[in-house]
C-alpha positions in Angstrom: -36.2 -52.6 -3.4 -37.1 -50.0 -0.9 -40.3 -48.3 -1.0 -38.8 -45.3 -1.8 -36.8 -47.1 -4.8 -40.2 -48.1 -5.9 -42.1 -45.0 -6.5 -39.5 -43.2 -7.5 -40.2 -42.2 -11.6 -38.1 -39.1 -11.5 -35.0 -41.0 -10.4 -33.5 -39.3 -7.2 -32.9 -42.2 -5.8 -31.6 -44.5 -8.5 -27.8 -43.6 -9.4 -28.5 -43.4 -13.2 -30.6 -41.0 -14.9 -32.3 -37.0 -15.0 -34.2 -35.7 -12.3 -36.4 -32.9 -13.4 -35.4 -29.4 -12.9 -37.5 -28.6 -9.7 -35.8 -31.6 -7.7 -32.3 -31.1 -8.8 -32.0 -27.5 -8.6 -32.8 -27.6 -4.9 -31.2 -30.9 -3.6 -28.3 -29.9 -5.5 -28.1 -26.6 -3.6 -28.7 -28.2 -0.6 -25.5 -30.1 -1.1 -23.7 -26.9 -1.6 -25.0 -24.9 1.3 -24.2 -28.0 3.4 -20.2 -27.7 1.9 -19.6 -24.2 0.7 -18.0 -23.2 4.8 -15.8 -26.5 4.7 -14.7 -25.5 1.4 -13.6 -21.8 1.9 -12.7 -21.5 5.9 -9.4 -23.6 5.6 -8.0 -21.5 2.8 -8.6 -18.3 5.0 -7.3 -19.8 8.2 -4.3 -21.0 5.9 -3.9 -17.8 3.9 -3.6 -16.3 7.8 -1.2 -18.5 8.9 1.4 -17.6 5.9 0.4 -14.2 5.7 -1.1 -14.2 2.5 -2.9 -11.3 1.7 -4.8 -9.5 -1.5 -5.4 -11.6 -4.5 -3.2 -14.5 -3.6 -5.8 -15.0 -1.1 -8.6 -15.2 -3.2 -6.8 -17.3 -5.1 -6.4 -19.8 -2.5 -10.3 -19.4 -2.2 -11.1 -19.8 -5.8 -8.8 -22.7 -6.2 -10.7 -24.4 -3.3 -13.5 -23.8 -5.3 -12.5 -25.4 -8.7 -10.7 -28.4 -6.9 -14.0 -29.4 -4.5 -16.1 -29.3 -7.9 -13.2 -31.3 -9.7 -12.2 -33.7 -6.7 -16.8 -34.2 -7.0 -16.6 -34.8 -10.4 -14.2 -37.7 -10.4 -15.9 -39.8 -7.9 -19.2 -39.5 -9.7 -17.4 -40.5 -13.5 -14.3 -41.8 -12.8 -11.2 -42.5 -15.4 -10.3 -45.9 -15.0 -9.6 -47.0 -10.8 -9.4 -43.8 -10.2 -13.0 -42.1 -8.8 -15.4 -44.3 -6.4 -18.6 -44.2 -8.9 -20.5 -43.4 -5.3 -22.7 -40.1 -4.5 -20.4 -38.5 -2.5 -19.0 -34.7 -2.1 -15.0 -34.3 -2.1 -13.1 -31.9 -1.5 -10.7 -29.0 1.0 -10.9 -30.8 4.6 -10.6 -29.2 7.8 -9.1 -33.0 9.0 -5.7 -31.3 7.8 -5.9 -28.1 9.2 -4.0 -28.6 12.5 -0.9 -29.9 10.4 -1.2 -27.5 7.8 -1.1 -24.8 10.6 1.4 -26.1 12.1 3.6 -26.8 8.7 2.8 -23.2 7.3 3.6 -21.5 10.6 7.1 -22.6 10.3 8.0 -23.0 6.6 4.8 -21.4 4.6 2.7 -22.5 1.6 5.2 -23.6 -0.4 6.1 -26.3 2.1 2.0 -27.2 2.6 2.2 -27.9 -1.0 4.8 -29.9 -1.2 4.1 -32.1 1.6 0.8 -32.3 -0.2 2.1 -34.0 -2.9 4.2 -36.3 -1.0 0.9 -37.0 1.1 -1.0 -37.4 -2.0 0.7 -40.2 -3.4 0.7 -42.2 0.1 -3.4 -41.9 -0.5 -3.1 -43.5 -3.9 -0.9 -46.4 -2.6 -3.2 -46.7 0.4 -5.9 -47.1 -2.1 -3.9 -49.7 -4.4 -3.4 -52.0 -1.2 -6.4 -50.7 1.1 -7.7 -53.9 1.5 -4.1 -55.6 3.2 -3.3 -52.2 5.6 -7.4 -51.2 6.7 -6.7 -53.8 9.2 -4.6 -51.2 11.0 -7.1 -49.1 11.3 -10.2 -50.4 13.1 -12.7 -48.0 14.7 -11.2 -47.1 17.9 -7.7 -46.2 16.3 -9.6 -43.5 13.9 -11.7 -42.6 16.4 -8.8 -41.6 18.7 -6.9 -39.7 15.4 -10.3 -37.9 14.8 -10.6 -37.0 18.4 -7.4 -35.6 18.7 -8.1 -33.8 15.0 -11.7 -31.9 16.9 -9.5 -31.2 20.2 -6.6 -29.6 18.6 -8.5 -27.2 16.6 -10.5 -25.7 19.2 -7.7 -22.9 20.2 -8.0 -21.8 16.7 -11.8 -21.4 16.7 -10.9 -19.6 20.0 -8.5 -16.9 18.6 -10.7 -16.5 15.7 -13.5 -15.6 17.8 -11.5 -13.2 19.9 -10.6 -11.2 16.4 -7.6 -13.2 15.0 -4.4 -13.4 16.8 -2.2 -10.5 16.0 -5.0 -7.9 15.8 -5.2 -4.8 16.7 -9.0 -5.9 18.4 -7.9 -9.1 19.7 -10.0 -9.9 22.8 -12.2 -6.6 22.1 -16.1 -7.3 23.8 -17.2 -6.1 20.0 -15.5 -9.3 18.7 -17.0 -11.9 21.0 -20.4 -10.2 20.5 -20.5 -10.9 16.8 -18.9 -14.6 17.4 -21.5 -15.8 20.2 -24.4 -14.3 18.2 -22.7 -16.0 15.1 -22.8 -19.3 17.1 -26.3 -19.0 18.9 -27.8 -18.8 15.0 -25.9 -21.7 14.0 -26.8 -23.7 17.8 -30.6 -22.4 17.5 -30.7 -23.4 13.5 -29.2 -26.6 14.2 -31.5 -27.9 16.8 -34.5 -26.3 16.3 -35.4 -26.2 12.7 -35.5 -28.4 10.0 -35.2 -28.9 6.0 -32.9 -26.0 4.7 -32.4 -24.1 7.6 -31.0 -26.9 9.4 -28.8 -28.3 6.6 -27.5 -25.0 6.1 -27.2 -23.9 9.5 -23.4 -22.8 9.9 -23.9 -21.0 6.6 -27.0 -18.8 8.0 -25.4 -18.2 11.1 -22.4 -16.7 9.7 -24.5 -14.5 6.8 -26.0 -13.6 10.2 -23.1 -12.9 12.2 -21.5 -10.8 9.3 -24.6 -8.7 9.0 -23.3 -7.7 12.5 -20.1 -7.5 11.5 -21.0 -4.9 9.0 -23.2 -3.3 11.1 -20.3 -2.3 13.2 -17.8 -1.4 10.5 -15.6 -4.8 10.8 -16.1 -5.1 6.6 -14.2 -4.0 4.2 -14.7 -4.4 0.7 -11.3 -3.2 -0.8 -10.0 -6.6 -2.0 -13.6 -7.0 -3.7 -13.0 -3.8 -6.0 -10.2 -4.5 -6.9 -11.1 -8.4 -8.3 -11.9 -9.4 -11.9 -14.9 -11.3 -12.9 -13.2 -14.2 -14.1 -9.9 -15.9 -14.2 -8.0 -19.3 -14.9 -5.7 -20.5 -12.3 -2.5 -21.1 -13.9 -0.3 -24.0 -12.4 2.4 -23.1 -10.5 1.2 -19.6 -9.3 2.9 -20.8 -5.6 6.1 -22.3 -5.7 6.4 -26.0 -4.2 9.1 -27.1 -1.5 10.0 -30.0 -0.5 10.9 -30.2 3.6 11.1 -34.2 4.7 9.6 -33.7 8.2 6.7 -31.6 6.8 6.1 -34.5 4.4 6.3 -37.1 7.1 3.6 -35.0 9.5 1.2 -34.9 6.5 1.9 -38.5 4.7 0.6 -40.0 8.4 -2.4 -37.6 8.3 -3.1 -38.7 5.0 -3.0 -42.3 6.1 -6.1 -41.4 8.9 -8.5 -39.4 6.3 -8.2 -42.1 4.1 -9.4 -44.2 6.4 -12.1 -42.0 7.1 -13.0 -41.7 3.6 -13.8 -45.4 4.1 -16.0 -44.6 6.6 -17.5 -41.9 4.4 -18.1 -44.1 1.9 -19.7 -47.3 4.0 -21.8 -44.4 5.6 -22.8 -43.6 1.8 -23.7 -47.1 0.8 -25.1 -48.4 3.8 -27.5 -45.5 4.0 -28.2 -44.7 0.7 -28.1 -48.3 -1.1 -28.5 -50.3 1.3 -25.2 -52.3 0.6 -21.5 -52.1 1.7 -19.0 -50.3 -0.9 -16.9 -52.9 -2.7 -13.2 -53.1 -2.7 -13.0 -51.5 -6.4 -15.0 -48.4 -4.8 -13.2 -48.2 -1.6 -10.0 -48.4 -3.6 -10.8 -45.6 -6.7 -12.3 -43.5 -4.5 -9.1 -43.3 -1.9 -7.0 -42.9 -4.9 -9.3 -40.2 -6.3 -8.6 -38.2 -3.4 -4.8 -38.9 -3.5 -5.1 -37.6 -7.3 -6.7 -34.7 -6.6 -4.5 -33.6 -3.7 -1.5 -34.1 -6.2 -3.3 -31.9 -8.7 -5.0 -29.3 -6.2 -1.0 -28.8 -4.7 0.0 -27.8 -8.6 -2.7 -24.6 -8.3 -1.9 -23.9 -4.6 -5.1 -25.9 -3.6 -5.4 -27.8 -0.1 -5.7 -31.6 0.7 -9.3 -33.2 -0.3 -11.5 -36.1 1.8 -15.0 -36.4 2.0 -17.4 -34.4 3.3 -19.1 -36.5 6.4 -21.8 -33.4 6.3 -23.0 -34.4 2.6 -22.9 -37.7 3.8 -25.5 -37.2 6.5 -27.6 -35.5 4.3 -27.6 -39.0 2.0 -28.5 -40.9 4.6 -30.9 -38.8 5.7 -33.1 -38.2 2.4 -31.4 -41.6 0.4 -31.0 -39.3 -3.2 -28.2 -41.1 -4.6 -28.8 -39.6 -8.6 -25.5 -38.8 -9.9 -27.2 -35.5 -11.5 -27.6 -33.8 -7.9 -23.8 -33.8 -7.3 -22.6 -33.5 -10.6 -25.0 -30.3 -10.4 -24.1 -29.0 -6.8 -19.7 -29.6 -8.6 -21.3 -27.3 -11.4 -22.1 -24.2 -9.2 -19.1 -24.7 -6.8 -17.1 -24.9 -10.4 -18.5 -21.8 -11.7 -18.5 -19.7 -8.5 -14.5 -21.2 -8.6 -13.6 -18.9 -11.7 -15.3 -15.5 -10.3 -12.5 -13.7 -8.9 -15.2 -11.4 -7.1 -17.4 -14.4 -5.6 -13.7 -15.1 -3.8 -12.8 -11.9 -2.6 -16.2 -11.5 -1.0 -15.7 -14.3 1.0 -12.2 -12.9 2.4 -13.8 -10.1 3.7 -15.8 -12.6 6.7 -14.5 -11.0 9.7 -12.6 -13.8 11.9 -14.9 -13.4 15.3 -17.5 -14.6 12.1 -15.2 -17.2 11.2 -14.7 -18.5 15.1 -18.2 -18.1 16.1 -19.7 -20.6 13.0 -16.8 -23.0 12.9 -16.1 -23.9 16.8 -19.4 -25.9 16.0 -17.8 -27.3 13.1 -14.4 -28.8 15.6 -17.0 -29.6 18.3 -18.8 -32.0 15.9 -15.4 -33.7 14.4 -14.8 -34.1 18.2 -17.7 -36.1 18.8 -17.3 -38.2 15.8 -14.5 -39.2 16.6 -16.0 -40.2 20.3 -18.6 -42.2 18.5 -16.3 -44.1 16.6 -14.0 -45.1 19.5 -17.3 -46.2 21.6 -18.6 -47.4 18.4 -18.0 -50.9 19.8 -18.2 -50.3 23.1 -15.6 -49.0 25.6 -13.4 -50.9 27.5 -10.3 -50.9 29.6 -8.5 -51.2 27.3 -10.3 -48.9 24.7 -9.4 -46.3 27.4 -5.6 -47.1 27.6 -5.3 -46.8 23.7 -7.5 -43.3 23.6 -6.1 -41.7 26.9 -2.5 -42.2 26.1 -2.8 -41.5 22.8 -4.5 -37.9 23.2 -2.5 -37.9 26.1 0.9 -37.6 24.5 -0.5 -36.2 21.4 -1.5 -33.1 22.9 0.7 -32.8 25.7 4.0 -32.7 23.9 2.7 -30.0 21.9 1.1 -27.8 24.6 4.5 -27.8 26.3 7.2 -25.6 24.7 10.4 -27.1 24.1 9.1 -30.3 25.3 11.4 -32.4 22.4 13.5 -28.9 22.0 17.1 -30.9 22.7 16.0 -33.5 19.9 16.9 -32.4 15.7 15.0 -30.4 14.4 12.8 -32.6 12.0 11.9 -34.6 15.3 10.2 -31.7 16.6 8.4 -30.8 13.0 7.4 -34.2 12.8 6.3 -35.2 16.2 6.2 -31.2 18.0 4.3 -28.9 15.3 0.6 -31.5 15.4 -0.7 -33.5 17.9 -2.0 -35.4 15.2 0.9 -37.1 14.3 1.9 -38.7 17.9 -1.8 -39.4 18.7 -2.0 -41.5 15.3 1.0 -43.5 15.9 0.3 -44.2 19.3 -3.2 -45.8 19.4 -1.8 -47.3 16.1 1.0 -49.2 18.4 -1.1 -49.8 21.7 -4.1 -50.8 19.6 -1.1 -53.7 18.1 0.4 -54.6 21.3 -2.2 -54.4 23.9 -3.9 -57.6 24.7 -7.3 -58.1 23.4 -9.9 -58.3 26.1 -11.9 -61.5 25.5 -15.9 -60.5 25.2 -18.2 -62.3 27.9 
């Protein structure tokens, strides 16, 4: 028993049990401030994508909302194998958003949401048999995927900074004046503070950056005035399609978060208890998230993983009580059924969106380089990675690179470099000889 553990009569760091009000108020916060711009950002870049505008979009943001506290809540009390029983947040990823871009550029939301639920019920067999197929994925293959993930979302933290592609402003000095500020908060918060400011440094920075924003008339709050206080989301709202390549692209993206949700979840244990998660954990709480994405799709919400942010914030402080997630699902829950909450956040300017989440891509870029050196680097470590990204990337930033192919080859393999990078290391990683250790 750590000291910690020891001298611990409120409970914070046992899993059972009621901290007082004056610790879980604030570490439950903390938990939200850390997740609240994961949450909400790939709804807006989504709801961009498809041209979804007024209050469809702050549906999508709402829905986010409810589905993050939900997706929470099932990990922490979970109905029979489904739910890890682990202190972890869940929820709205942005480890899809390159597919999902890609997906609802060419066939919408409706297609996203279908795909979803083809993609949600490969996570729930992945968790039945995780224990046979995690073989497949050792470090330096979900390193690679994770890699790939960081790199391919940086021209859309780059667009979003110059003022959203298709505007009227795009590239405008104004623009990249309120992203770099927005950025130098989050970089100077990040590295030079501590406690709250540090946790919730991409959150500051952009309550910054949009105080400059509205400084400068880049705000409007139309879409605000014109939102209720509360409301239900109804299934169905979106209509669901079913395209085959779309489902492919996201089924093998689902494949890779899972595996990083076992990651997630070692992370959890190993820093927080002390222990590695058992098979029952690692298995309920993959299926969890396969669960949720089916039920998220059925409201128009987004695919769910865990958040490796909240994770890093257990490891750091070790409060592993139940109560301090099940309090920071609460707030995310209620702010989830105010319409207005929503429509406030739609009105972030996108230079504020670009400036706080380039930091975001840059740091899933280096996890994923952590992971692949994670057991050192090798020849053939470099083979796997370089090809991999190599193709991955390449195919996609060449037009018409597969063009003469059908047209599902190019969805599947064209639209993400995701999709090609996964596959790749997943075949070199099988088929390359194994270097023997000195």
């Amino acid at each position: 028993m750590s000291n910690k553990t020891a001298h611990d009569p409120s409970g914070v760091f046992r899993y059972e049990g009621m901290p007082s009000a004056n610790q879980l108020i604030p570490l439950g916060l903390q938990h939200v401030v850390a997740a609240i711009v994961g949450i909400v950002t790939p709804s807006i870049l989504i709801a961009n994508t498809c041209g979804i505008e007024g209050a469809d979009r702050t549906l999508l943001i709402q829905v986010s909302l409810l589905i993050t506290a939900l997706a929470t809540l099932i990990q922490l009390f979970p109905i029979g194998p489904v739910g890890s029983r682990l202190p972890v947040i869940m929820g709205i990823s942005f480890a899809y958003v390159p597919t999902l871009l890609a997906i609802g550029g060419q066939f919408g939301l409706p297609t996203i949401l279908g795909a979803e639920i083809v993609g949600g019920v490969v996570a729930v067999l992945f968790g039945i048999f995780v224990k046979q197929i995690r073989v497949l994925f050792p470090p330096l293959v979900t390193g690679t995927v994770i890699f790939t993930i960081g790199l391919s979302l940086y021209p859309t933290a780059v667009k979003y900074m110059a003022g959203g592609a298709g505007s009227e402003s795009f590239g405008s000095p104004k623009n990249w004046a309120v992203a770099l500020i927005t950025l130098l908060v989050v970089t100077v918060l990040s590295h030079f503070c501590r406690g709250v400011l540090k946790l919730g440094a991409i959150l500051f920075g952009m309550l910054v950056g949009y105080g400059v924003a509205l400084a400068l008339g880049m705000v409007s709050f139309d879409s605000v005035a014109s939102a209720g206080w509360f409301n239900l989301p109804m299934p169905m709202h979106f209509p669901i399609q079913f395209e085959a390549s779309a489902c492919v692209s996201l089924a093998i993206v689902y494949i890779i978060n899972a595996v990083q949700t076992i990651g997630d979840l070692s992370s959890t244990t190993m820093g927080g208890m002390d222990r590695m998660p058992t098979d029952k954990e690692l298995s309920g709480g993959i299926i969890g998230q396969g669960v949720m994405s089916i039920v998220g799709a059925l409201f128009g919400g987004l695919p769910t993983a865990s958040y490796s942010q909240n994770v890093g914030i257990v490891t750091v402080n070790r409060v592993i009580n139940r109560a301090v997630f099940a309090f920071a699902a609460i707030i995310l829950a209620v702010a989830g059924f105010v319409p207005k909450f929503s429509a406030i956040l739609t009105t972030i300017p996108q230079s504020v969106i670009g400036g706080a989440t380039v930091s975001v891509f840059a740091t899933i870029t280096m996890t994923g380089i952590r992971m692949i050196t994670s057991d050192g680097f090798s020849m053939r470590s470099s083979a796997v990675v370089g090809l991999s990204v190599a193709l991955g990337v390449g195919i996609t930033q060449v037009e018409g690179a597969i063009g003469g192919f059908p047209s599902w080859v190019t969805t599947v393999f064209g639209s993400s470099p995701v999709v090609v990078a996964a596959i790749v290391a997943i075949l070199l990683n099988l088929t390359l000889p194994k270097e023997q250790k000195k």
